[in-house]
N, C-alpha and C positions, 0 to 999 in steps of 0.2 A: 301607831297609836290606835287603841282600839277601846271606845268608851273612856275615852280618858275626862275623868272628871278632878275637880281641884273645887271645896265647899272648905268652906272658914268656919270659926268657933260660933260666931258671932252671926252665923246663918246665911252670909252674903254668897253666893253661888257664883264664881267668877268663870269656871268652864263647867260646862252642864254636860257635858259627854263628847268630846271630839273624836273623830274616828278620820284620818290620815296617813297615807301611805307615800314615804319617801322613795325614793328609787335608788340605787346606789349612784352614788357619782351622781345626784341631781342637785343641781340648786335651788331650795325651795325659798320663795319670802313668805313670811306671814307679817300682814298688813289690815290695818283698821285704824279706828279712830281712836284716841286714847281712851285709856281704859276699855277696852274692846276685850283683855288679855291675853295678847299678843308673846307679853313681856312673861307671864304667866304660864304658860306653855313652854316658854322656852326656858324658862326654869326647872321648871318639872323634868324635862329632856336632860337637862344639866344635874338633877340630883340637890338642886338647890333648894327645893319647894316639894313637901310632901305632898303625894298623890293619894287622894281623898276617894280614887274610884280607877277601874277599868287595869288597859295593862297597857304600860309599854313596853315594846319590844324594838332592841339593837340587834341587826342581826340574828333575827329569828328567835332571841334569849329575853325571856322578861326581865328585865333590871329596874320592878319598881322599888324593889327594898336594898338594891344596893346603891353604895357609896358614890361621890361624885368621881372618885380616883378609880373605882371598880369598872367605869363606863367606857374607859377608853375615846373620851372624847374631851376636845380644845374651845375655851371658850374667848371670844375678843368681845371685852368693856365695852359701852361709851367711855368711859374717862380711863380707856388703855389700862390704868394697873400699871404704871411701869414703879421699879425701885428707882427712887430720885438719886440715892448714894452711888446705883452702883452702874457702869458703864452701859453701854448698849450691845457691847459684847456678852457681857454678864449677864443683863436682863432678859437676853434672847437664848442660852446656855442654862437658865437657873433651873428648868427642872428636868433637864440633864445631870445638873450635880446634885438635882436628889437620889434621882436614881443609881446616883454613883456609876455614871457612864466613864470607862476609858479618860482619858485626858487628848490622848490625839484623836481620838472619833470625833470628841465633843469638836477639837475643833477644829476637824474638817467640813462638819456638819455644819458650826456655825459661819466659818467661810462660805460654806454652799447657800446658805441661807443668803448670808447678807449679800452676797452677788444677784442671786436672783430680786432679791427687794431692793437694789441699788442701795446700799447703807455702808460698804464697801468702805468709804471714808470718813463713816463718823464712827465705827465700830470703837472707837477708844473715849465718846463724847457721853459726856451724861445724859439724862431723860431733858434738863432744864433747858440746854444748849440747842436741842432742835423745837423743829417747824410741828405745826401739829399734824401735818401728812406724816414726816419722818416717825414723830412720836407713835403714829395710826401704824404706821410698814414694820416699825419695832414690836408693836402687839400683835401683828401678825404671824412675825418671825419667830417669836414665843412659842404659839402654835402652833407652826408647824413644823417645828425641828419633834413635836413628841409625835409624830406620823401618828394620829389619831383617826380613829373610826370613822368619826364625825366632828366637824364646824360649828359651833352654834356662836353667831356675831346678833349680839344686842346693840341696837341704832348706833354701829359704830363710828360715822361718818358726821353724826350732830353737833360734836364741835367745832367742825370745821366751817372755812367760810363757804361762799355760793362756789366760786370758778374751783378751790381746791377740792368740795365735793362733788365735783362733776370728774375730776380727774382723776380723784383717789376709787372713786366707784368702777372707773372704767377699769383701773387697775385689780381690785380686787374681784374683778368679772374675769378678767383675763388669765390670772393667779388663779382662780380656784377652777375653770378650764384646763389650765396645764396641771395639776397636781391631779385634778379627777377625785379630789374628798367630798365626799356629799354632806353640804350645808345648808342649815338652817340660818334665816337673816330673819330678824325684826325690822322693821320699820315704820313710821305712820307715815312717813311721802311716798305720796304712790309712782311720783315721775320714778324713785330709786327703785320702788319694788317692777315699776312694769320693763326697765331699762334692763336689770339684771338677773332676774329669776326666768328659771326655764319655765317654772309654773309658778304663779301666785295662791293662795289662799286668803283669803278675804275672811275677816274674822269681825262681828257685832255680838256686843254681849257673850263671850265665851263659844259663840255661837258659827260654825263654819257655813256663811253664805254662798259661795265658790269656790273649785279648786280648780285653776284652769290654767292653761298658756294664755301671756298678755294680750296676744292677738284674739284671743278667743273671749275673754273678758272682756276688751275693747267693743270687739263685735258683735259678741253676742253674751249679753247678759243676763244671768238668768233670773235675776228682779231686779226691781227698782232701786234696792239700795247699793247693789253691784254698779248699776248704772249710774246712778251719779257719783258713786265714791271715787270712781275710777275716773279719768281723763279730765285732763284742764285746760278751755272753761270745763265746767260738768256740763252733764247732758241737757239739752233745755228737754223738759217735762210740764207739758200742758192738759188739762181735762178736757177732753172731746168726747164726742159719740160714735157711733157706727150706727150712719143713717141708712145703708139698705147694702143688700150683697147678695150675688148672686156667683152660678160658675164663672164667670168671667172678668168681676172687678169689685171691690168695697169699695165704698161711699165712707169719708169720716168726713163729722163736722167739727169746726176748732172754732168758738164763737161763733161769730159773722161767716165765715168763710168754709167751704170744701177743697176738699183736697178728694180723687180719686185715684186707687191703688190697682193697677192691671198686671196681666204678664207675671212677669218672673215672682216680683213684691206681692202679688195678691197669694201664688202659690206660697211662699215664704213667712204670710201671717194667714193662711189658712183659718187657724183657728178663731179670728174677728167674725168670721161669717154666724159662732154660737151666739157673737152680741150684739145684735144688732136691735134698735131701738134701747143699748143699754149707755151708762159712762165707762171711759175709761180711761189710761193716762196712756196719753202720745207721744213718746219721746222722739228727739231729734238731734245728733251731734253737730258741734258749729260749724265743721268744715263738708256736712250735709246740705247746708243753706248756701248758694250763690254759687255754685257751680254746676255741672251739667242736672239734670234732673226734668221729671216729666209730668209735673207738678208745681205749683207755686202758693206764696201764702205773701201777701202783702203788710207791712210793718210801717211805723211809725220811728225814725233813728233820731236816739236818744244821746248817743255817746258818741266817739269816732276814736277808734285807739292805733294808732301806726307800730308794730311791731317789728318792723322791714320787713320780715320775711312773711307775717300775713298782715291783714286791716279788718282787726275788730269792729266789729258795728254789735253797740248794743240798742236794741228798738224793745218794740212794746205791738203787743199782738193783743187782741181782745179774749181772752179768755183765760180760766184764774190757770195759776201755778199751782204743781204738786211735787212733792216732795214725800222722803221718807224718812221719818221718825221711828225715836225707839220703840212706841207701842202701834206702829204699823203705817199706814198714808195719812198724810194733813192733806186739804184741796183749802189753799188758802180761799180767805173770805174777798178777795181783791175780783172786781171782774178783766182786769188786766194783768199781766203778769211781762215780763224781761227773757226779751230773745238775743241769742249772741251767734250772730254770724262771723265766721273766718273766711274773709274775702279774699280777692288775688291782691295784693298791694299796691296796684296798679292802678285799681280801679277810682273813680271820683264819687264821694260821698259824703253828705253835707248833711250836719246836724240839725234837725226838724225838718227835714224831707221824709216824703212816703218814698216806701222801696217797695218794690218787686222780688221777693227770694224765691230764686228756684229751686226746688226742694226733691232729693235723690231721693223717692220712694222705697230702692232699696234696702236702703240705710234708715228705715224708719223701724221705731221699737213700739207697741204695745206693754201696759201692763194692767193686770188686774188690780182695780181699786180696791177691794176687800182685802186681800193677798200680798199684794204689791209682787205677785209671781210675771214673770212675763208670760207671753199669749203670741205665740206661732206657730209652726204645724201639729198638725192633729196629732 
């Protein structure tokens, strides 16, 4: 995609130019908040939504003015698309007998299919008779019996409940590994986009804020709205200062309280040393707070949430919250704002006690209040 824009009658600008490059055999999500156009993009890819700008190219060929059948590409619904009338063998063969394929190709091919998607024994069952994984593994099997270029899966998995979209995602991770078809996923959960895409694309307003591998979004992000959109809790984001720095260490103040950045963390936000004497927003991931780290910031604990596997503490730090809105940073008006530690679950902690959090200097983020860009090496 190169400059791809998509403008309405009606003057509404839903992608304003995106420019992204797929890799063969990659899996890409695109992800954002709703209306973000996510869903928008991937229509355009699909030949479903006129392109109003730019070029896309499929294998090196511009295909904006062709057909959705010209693209060589398989698309999976939310709501599957299956024919209710007609078998599951059928539904997965159907545009094979468009193409007036063979009679035994077709169904060796839809054999092959259904073994690999376990469907094996419902192949002679209608769309109404299954589950809605089964129903989800039939829309896929659709797919990809027409060996297509390209995947494009719109929130395929939103029907489903919590345990079968944890199951069916694993699968269709695993699925599009073995076949090696490069797909495009929509989604707004980001647990699904950062679980299965080799790289994410984070999309606000039309607008591509990151294109990265999950671990690299996680950790390093490159503003403030990456940063919170991404990981759950989101990132705590406070306004602090940079009260002095030199070659050897930054001074940040958070309210009441300092924190000092040496070593490795000072070279790794390098670039705080431009602001000193300014504001700026301090983030912090929850699983940063209560374990090793060489730093601390003392709380106020508000909540106690037992997870087994971690112990949420939500507390109260003195100094406001920041966030990222559509026309850029809010620094709310509160002089307190809600910190979320993930502790060991081990640990003992009791609602309206002051705590101690040790804080991985590491693991701390920087961002530009005007910007909301982040701020690390020079």
């Amino acid at each position: 995609m190169v400059n791809l824009q998509k403008k309405y009658q009606n003057g509404f600008e839903a992608v304003p130019g995106l420019d992204l490059h797929i890799d063969d055999g990659e899996f890409l999500v695109l992800v954002g908040p709703s209306g973000c156009g996510k869903s928008t993009v991937l229509r355009m890819v699909a030949g479903l939504e006129d392109i109003t700008g730019g070029d896309l190219l499929i294998d090196d060929v511009r295909v904006n003015e062709m057909g959705p059948q010209q693209r060589d590409i398989a698309m999976v619904f939310q709501s599957y698309a299956l024919y209710p009338n007609m078998t599951v063998g059928d539904n997965i063969a159907f545009a094979m007998k468009l193409r007036k394929t063979d009679k035994t190709e077709m169904a060796a091919k839809v054999a092959e299919v259904a073994e690999l998607l376990e469907l094996t024994a419902v192949l002679d069952r209608k769309p109404g008779q299954l589950s809605g994984g089964q129903r989800q593994r039939v829309a896929m099997g659709r797919a990809i019996v027409r060996n297509p270029k390209l995947f494009l899966m719109d929130e395929p998995l939103s029907n489903l409940d919590a345990k079968l979209r944890v199951q069916t995602r694993a699968e269709i991770s695993k699925l599009q590994r073995r076949l090696g078809v490069t797909t495009m996923y929509v989604t707004h959960d980001q647990v699904e986009a950062m679980t299965m895409g080799d790289r994410v694309a984070v999309l606000r307003r039309g607008v591509l804020m990151q294109c990265a591998s999950p671990a690299e979004l996680y950790e390093s992000p490159q503003n403030l709205f990456v940063a919170q959109f991404i990981g759950s809790p989101s990132m705590n984001v406070v306004r602090g200062n940079v009260s002095s720095a030199d070659d050897h260490s930054i001074t940040l103040s958070l309210g009441s309280q300092h924190v000092r950045i040496d070593g490795e963390a000072r070279a790794r936000l390098a670039g705080l040393g431009e602001y000193v004497g300014r504001e700026i927003a301090i983030g912090i991931r929850s699983e940063a707070l209560g374990g090793d780290g060489t730093a601390s910031i003392d709380v106020v604990v508000d909540l106690v949430e037992m997870l087994g596997s971690a112990l949420l503490v939500h507390s109260t730090i003195d100094a406001p919250a920041v966030r990222s809105i559509d026309t850029g940073v809010e620094i709310s008006d509160k002089a307190e704002s809600a910190v979320v530690a993930s502790l060991d679950p081990r640990r003992q902690v009791s609602e309206g006690s002051r705590l101690t959090l040790t804080l991985d200097t590491l693991r701390m983020h920087a961002f530009d209040l005007e910007t909301g860009d982040a701020i690390g090496r020079r």
